[in-house]
C-alpha positions in Angstrom: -41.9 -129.3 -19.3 -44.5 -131.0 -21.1 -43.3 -129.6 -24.2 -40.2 -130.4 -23.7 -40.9 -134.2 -23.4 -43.0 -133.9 -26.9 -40.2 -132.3 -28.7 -37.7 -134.7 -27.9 -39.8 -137.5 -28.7 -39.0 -136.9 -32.1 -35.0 -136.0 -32.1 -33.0 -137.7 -34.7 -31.2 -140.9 -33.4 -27.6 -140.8 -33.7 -25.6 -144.4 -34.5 -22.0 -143.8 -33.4 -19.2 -146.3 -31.9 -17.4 -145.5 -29.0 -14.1 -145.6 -28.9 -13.5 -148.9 -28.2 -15.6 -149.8 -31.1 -19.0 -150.6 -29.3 -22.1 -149.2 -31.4 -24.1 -147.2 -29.4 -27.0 -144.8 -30.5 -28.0 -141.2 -29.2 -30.8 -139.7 -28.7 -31.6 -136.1 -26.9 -29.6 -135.8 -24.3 -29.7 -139.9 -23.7 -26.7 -142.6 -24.9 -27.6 -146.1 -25.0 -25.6 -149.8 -25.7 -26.5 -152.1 -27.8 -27.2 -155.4 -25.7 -29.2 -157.8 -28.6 -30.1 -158.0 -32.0 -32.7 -160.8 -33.9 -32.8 -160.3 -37.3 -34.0 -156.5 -37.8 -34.6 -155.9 -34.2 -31.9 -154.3 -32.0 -32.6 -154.0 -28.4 -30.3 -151.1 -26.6 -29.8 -150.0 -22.9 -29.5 -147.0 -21.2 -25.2 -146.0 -21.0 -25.9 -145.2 -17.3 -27.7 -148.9 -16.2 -24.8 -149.4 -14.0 -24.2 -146.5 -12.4 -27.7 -144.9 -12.3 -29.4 -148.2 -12.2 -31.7 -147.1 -15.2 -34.2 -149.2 -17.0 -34.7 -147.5 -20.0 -34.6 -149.4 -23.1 -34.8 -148.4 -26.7 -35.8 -151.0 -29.3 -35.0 -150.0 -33.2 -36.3 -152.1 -36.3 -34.1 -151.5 -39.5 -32.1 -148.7 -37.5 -35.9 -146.7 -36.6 -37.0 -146.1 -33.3 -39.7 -148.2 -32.7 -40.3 -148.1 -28.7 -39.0 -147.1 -25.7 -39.3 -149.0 -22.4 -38.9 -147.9 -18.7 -37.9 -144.1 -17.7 -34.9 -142.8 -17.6 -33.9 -142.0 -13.5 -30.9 -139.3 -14.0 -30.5 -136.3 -16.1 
């Protein structure tokens, strides 16, 4: 399991749009929506904050990964 959390720690991030043109990005097994941007900093949330009431959120700089906050609660 532990191994598990390593490796996905450094998956490839995704930038798609869904198909109502939203951007959202992907990453392992996790979607998130954009919610803010400043200048080069794009904060995104967890897909399933509504309906899982998850925290998680992932904060890219210049379209990097640069953090994540919170834990994801679902699978």
């Amino acid at each position: 399991m532990w191994y598990a959390e390593v490796t996905k720690r450094f998956d490839p991030i995704k930038f798609e749009m869904t198909r109502f043109g939203n951007p959202t990005i992907s990453w392992g097994n996790y979607r998130f929506n954009k919610k803010l941007t400043r200048k080069t900093k794009t904060w995104w949330e967890c897909c399933a904050r509504k309906s899982h009431d998850c925290r998680c959120v992932a904060v890219t700089v210049d379209d990097r990964l640069m953090k994540l906050n919170g834990w994801h609660n679902h699978t």
